[in-house]
PAMIGU-11704 format. One line per field, with one value per atom (N, C-alpha, C): residue in one letter; x, y, z. Coordinates in nm, 3 decimals. Layout:
! residues N
res (A;...) .
u (X;...) .
v (Y;...) .
w (Z;...) .
! end
This chain:
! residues 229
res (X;X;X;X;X;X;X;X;X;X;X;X;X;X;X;X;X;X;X;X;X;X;X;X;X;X;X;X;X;X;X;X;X;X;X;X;X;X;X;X;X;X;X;X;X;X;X;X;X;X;X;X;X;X;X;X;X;X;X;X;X;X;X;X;X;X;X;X;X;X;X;X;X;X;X;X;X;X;X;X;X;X;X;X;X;X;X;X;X;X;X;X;X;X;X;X;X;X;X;X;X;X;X;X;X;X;X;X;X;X;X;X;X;X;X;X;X;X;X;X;X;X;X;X;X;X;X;X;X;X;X;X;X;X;X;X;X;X;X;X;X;X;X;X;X;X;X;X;X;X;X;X;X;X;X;X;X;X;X;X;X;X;X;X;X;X;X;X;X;X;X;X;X;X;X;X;X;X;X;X;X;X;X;X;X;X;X;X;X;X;X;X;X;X;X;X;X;X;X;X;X;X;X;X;X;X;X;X;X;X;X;X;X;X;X;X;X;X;X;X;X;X;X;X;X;X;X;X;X;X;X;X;X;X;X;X;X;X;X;X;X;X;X;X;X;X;X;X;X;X;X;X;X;X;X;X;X;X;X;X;X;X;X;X;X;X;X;X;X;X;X;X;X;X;X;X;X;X;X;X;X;X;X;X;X;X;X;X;X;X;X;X;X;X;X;X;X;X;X;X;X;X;X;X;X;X;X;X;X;X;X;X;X;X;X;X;X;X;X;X;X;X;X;X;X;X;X;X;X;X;X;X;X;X;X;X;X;X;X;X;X;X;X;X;X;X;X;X;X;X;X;X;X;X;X;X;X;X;X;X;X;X;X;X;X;X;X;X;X;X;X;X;X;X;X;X;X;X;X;X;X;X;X;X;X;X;X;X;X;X;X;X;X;X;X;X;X;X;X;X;X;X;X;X;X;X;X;X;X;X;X;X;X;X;X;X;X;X;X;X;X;X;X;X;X;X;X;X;X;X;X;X;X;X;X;X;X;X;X;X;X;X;X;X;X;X;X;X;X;X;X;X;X;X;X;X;X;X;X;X;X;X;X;X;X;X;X;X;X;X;X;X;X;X;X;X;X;X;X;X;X;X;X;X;X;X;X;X;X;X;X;X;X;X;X;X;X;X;X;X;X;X;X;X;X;X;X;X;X;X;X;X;X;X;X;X;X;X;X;X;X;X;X;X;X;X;X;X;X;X;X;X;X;X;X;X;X;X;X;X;X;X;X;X;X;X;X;X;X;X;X;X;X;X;X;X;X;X;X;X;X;X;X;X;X;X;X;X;X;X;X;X;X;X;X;X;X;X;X;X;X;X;X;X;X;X;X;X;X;X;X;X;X;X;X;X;X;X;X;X;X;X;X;X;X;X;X;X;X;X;X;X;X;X;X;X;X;X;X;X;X;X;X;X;X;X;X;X;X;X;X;X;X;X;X;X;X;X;X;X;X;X;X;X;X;X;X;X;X;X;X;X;X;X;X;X;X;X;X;X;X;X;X;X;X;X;X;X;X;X;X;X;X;X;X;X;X;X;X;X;X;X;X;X;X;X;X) .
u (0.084;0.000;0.087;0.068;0.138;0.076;0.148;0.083;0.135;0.014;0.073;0.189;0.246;0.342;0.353;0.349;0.368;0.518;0.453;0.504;0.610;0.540;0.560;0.474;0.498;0.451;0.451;0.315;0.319;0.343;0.367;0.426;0.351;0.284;0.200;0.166;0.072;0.071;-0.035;-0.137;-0.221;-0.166;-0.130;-0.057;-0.115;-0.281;-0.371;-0.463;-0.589;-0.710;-0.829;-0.819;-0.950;-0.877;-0.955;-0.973;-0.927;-0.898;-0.809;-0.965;-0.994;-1.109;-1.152;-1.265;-1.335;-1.320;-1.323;-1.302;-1.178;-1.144;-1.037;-1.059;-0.965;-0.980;-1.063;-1.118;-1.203;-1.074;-0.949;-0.810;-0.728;-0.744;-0.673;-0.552;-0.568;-0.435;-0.336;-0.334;-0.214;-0.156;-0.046;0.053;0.116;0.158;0.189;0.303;0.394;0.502;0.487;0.471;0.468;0.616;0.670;0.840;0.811;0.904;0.877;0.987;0.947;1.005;1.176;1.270;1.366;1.394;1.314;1.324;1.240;1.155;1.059;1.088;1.246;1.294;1.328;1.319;1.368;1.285;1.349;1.298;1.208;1.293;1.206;1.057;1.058;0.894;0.783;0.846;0.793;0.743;0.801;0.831;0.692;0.666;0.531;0.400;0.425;0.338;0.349;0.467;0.397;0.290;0.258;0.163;0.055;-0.002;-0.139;-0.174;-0.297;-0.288;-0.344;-0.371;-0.456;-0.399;-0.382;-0.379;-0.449;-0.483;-0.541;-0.440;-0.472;-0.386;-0.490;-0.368;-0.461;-0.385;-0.450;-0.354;-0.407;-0.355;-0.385;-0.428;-0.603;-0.610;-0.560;-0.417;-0.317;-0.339;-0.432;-0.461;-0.575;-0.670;-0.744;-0.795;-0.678;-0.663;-0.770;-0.842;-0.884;-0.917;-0.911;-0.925;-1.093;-1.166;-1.299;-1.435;-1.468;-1.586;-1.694;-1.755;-1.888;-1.971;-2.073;-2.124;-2.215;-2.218;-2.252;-2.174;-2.254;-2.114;-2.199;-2.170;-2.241;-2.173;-2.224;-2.167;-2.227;-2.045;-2.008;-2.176;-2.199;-2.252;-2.388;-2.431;-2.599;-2.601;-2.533;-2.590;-2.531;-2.451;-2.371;-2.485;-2.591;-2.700;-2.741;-2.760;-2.824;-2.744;-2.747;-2.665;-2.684;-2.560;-2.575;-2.477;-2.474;-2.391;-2.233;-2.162;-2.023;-2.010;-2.058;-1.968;-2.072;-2.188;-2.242;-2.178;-2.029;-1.994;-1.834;-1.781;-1.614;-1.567;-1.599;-1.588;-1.393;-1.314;-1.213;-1.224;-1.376;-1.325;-1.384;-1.282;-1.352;-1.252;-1.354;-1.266;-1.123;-1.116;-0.956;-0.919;-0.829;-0.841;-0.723;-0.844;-0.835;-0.872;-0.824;-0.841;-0.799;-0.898;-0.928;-0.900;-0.794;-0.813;-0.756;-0.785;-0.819;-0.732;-0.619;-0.541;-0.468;-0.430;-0.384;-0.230;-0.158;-0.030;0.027;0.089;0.177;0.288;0.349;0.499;0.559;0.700;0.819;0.918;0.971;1.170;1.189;1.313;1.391;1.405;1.407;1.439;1.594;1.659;1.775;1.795;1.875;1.848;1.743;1.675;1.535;1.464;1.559;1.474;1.381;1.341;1.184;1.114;1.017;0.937;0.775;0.699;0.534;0.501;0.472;0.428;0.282;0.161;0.010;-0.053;-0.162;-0.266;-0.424;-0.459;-0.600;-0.591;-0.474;-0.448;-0.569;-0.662;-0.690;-0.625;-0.549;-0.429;-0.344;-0.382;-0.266;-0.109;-0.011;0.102;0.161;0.238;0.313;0.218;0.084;0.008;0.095;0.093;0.165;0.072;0.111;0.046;0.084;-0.010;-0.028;0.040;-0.029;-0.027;-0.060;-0.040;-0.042;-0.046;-0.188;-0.260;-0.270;-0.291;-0.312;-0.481;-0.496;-0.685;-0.684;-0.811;-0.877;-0.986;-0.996;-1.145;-1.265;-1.254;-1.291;-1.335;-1.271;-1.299;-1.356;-1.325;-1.305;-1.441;-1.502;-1.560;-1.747;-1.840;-1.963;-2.025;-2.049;-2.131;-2.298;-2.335;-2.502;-2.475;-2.385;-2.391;-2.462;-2.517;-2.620;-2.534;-2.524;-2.465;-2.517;-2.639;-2.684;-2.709;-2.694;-2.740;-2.692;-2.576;-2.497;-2.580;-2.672;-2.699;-2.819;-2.860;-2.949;-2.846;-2.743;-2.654;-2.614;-2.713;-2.648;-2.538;-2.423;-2.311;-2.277;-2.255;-2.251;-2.088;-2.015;-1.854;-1.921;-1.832;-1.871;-1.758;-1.808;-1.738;-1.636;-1.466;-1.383;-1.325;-1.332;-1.268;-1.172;-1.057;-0.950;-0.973;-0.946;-0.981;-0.884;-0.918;-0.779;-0.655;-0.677;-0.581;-0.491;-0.567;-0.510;-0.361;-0.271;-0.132;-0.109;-0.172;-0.175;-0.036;0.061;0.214;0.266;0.198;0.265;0.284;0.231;0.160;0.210;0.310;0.319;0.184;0.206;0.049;0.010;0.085;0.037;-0.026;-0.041;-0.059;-0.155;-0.143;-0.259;-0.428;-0.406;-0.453;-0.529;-0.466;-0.484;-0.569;-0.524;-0.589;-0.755;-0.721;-0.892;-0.973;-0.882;-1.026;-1.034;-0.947;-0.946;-1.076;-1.065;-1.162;-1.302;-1.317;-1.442;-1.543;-1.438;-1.518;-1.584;-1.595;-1.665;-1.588;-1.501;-1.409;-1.530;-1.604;-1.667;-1.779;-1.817;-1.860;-2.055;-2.106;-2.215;-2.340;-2.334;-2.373;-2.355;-2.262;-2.167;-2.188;-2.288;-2.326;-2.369;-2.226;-2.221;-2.120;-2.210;-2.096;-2.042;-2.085;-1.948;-1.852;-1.870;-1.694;-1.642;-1.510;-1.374;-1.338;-1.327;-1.270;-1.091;-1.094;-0.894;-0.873;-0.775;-0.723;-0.538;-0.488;-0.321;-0.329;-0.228;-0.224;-0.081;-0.026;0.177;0.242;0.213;0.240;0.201;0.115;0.040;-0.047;-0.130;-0.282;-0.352;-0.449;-0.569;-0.677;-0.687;-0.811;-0.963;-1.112;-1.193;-1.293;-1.382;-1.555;-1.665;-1.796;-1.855;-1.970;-2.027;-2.174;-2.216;-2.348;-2.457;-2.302;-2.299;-2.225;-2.078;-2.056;-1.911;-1.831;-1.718;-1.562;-1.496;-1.482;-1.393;-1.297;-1.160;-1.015;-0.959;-0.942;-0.890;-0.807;-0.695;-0.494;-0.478;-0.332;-0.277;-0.121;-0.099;-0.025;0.098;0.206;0.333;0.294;0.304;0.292;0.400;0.550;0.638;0.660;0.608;0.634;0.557) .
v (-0.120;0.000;0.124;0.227;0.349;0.424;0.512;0.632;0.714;0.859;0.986;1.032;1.122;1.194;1.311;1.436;1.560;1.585;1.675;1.716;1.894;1.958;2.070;2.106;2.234;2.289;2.445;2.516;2.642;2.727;2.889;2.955;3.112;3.127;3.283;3.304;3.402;3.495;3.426;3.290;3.290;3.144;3.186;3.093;2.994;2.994;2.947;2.941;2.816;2.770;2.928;2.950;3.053;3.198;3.188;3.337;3.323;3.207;3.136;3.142;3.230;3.243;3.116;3.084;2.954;2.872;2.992;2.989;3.018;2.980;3.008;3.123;3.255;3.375;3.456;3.466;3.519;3.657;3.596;3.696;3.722;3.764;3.771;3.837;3.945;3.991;3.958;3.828;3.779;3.651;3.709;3.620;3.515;3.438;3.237;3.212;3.126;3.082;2.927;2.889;2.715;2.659;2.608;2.558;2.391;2.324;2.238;2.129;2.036;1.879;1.888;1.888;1.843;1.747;1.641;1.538;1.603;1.699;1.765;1.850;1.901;2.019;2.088;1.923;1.960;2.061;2.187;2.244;2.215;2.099;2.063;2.007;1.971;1.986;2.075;2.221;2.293;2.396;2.283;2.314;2.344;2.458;2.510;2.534;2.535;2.608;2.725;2.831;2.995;3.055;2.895;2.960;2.930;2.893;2.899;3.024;3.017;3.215;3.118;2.991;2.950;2.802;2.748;2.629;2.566;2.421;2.362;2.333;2.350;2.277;2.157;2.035;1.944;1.880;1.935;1.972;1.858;1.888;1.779;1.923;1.834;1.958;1.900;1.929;1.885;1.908;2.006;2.019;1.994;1.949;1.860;1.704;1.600;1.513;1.407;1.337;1.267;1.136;1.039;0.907;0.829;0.915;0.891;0.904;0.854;0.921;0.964;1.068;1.145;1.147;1.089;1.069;1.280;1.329;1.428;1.566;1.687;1.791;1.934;2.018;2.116;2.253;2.255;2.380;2.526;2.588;2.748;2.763;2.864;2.942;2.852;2.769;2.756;2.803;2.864;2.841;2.766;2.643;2.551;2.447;2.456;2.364;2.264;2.298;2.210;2.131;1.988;1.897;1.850;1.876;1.794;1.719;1.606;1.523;1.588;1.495;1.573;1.570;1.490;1.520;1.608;1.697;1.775;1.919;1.866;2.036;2.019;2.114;2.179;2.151;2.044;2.090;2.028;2.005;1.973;1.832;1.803;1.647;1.571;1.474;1.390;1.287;1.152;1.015;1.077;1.161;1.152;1.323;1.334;1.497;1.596;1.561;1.606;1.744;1.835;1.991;1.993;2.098;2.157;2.270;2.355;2.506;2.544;2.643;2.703;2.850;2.839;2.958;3.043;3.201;3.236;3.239;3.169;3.159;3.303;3.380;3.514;3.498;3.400;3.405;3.291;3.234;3.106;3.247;3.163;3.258;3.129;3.168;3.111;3.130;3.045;3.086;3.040;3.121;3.089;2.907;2.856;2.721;2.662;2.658;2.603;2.591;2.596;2.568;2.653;2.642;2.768;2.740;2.835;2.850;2.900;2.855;2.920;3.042;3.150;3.273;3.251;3.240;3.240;3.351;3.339;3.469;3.393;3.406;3.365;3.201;3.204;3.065;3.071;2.965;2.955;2.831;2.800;2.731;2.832;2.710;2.750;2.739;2.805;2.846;2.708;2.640;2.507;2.353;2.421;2.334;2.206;2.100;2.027;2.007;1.993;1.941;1.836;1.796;1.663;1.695;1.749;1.765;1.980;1.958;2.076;2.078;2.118;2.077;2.209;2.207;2.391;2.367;2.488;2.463;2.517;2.484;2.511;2.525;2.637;2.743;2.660;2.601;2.522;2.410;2.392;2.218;2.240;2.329;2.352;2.455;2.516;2.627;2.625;2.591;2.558;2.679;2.791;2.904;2.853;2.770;2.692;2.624;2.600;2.520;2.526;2.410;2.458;2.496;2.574;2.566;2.509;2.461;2.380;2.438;2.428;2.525;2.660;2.689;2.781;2.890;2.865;2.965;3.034;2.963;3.035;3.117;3.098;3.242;3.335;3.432;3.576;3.677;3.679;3.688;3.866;3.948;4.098;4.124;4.169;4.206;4.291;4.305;4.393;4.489;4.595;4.733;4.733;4.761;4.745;4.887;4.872;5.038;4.949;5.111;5.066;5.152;5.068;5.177;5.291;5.377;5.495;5.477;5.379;5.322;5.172;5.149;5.045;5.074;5.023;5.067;4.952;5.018;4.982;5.014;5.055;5.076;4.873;4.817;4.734;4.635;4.623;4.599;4.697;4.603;4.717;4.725;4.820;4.859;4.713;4.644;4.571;4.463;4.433;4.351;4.372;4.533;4.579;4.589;4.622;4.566;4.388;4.366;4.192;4.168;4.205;4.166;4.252;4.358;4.458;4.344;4.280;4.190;4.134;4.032;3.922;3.875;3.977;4.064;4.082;4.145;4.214;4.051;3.917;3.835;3.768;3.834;3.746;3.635;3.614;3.467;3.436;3.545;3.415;3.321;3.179;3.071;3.218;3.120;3.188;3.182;3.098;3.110;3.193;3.265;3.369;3.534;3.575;3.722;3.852;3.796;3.917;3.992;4.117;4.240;4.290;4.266;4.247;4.137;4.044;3.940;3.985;4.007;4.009;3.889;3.870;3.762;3.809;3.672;3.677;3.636;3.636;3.581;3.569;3.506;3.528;3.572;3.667;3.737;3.728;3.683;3.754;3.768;3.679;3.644;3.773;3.830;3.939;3.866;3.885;3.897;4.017;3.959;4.098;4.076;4.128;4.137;4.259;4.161;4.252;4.217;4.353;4.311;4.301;4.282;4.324;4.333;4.428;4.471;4.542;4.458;4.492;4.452;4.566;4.529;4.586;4.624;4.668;4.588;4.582;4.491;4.576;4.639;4.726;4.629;4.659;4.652;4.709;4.615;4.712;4.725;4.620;4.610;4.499;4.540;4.445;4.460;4.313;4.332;4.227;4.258;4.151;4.032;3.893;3.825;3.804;3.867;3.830;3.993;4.063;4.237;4.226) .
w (0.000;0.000;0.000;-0.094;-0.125;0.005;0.076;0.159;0.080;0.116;0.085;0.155;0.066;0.129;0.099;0.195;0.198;0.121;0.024;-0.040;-0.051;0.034;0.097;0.213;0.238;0.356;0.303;0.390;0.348;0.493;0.466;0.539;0.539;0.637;0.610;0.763;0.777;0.928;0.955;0.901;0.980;1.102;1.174;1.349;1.414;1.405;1.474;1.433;1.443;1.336;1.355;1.499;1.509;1.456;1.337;1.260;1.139;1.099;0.940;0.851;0.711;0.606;0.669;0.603;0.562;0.457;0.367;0.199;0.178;0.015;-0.033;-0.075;-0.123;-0.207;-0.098;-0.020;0.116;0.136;0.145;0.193;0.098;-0.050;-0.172;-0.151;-0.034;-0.012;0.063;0.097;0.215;0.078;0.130;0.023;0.107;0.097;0.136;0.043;0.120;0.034;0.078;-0.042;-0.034;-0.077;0.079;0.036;0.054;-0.092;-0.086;-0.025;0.008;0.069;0.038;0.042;0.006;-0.113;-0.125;-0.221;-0.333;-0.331;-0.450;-0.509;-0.459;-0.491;-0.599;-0.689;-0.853;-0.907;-0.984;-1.015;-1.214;-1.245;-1.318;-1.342;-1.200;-1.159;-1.152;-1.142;-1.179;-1.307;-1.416;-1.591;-1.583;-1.656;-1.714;-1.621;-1.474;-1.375;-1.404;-1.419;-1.455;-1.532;-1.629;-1.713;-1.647;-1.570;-1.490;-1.387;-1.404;-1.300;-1.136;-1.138;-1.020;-1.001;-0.894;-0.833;-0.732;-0.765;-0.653;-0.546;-0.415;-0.359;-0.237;-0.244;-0.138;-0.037;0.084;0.199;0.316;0.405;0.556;0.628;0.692;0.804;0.957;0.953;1.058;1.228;1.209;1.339;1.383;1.268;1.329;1.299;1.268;1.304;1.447;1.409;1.512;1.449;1.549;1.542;1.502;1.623;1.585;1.449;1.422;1.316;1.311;1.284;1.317;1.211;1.175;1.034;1.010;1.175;1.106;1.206;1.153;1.198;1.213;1.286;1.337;1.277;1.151;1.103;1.136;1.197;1.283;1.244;1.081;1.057;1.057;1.090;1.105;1.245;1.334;1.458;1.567;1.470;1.602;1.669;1.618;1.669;1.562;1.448;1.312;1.288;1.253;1.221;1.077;0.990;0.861;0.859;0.745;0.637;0.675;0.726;0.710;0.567;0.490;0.328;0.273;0.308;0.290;0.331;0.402;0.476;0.380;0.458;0.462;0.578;0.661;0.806;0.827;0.889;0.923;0.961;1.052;1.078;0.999;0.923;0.801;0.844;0.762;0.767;0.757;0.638;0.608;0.635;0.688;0.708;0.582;0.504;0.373;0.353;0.313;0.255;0.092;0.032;-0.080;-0.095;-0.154;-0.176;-0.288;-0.338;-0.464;-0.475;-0.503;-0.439;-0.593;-0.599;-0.689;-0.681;-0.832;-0.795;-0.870;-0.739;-0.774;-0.858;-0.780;-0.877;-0.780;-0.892;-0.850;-0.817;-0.706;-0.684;-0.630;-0.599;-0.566;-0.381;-0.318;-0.161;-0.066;-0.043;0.015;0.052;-0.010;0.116;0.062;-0.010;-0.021;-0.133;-0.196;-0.371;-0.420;-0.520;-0.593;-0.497;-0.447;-0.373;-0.486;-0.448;-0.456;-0.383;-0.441;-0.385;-0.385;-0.346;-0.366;-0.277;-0.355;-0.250;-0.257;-0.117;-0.091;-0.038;0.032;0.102;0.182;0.250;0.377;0.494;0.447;0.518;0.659;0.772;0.869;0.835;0.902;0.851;0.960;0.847;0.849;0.811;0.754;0.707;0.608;0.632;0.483;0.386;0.249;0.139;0.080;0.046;-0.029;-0.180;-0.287;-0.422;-0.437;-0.545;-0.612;-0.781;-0.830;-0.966;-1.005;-1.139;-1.224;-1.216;-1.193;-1.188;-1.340;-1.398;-1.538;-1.541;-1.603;-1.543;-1.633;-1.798;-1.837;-1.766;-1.702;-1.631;-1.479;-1.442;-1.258;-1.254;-1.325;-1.295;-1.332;-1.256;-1.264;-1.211;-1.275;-1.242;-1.196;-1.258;-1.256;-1.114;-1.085;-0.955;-0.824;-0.776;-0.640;-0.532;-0.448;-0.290;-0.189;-0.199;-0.102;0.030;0.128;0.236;0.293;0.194;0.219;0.129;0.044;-0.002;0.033;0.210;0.306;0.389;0.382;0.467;0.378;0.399;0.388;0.452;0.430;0.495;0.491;0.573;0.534;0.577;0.557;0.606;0.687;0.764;0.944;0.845;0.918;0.933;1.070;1.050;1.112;1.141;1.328;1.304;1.446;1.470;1.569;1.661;1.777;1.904;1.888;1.999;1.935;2.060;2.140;2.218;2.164;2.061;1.992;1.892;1.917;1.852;1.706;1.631;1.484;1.450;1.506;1.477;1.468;1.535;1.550;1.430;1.326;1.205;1.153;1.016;0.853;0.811;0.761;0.624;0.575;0.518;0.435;0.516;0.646;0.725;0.790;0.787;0.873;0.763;0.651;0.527;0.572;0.578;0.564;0.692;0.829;0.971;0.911;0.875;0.850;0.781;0.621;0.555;0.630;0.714;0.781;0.909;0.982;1.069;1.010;0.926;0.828;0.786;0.792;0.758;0.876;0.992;1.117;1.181;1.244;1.255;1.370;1.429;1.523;1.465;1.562;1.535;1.522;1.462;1.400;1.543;1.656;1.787;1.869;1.840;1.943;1.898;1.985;1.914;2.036;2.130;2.263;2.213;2.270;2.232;2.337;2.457;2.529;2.569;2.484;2.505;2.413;2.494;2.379;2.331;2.206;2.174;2.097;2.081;2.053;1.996;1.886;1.796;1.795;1.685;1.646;1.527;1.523;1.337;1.314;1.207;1.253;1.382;1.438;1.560;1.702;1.658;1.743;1.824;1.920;2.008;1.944;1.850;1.857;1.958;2.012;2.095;1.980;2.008;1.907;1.996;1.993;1.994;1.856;1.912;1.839;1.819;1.773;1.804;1.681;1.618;1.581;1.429;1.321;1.227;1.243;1.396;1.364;1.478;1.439;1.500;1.516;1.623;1.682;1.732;1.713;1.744;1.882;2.020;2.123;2.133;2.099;2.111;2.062;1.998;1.910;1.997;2.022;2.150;2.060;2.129;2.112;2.242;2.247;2.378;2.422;2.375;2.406;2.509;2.511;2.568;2.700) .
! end
């Protein structure tokens, strides 16, 4: 019997599962470097990937790994109460903890030590996620506009309006990051049950603590802290 074998591993600011998109392309502006395996390193493997603008990638959801099987699964956004079909969801725990994502490839370089690297944008991968494979998507083949969504297309989803406290030190964060935490934020990371506006909730960004509330449609920002200070 063949096992898989990780093939690479990717590398970006999101640290920790709570507050990582749902979706792929959800965060178009956070860029990911996918470095690969040592043994995959040939760069002739990567003959004629520049010409694709998109890749699949199919990953291990590594951190959530479990032994047991649940034929069904309580998805965030119904509520956390409704139970469907795990192969009716996206959820993380599956027989096989298999991931799907759909990511745009920026550009190949080269990385010190480390062979061509993958630049992508719109990962929803945790940072040191491994991968399985990596396929050119084809908009011809891959792309079903007629397609049903199935229960997802009873959630109406609105981006929250993101503002920063004025005690909050947005210094700590380049622009371009601070960019990225705003969409990041704007898409709701909390579970779809959870709708007090006074708990703070917490997250990891680039190795920061944001602390956020939120009420009614806005996510106010209170500190973005170093945990090492």
């Amino acid at each position: 019997m063949r096992l898989f074998r990780h093939i690479a591993h990717i590398e970006n600011d999101y640290t920790e599962k709570f507050g990582i998109p749902r979706q792929s392309q959800a965060v178009p502006e956070l860029v990911s470097r996918i470095v690969f395996e040592p043994e995959y390193r040939d760069p002739s493997a990567l003959r004629g990937l520049d010409e694709f603008s998109h890749l699949w990638l199919i990953w291990e959801f590594s951190a959530s790994v479990r032994e047991d099987f649940s034929p069904t699964v309580r998805p965030p956004k119904l509520g956390g109460n409704e139970r469907v079909g795990v192969f009716a969801t996206r959820s993380p725990f599956r027989p096989n903890p298999v991931g799907l994502s759909c990511v745009l490839l920026d550009r190949i370089e080269p990385d010190e030590g480390r062979g061509m690297t993958l630049l992508v944008r719109g990962a929803d991968l945790m940072n040191g996620t491994p991968i399985y494979d990596i396929k050119p998507y084809l908009p011809y083949a891959d792309a079903w506009p007629q397609a049903s969504a199935g229960f997802t297309q009873r959630i109406r989803e609105k981006p929250l309006t993101v503002v920063f406290d004025r005690s909050c030190h947005t210094g700590s964060l380049s622009e371009e990051r601070l960019r990225v935490l705003t969409r990041l934020l704007s898409l709701d990371p909390r579970p779809g049950y959870q709708d007090d506006p006074d708990r703070v909730y917490g997250l990891t960004f680039a190795g920061m603590n944001i602390r956020f509330t939120v009420a009614g449609d806005t996510l106010t920002v209170l500190s973005i802290q170093d945990p090492e200070r």
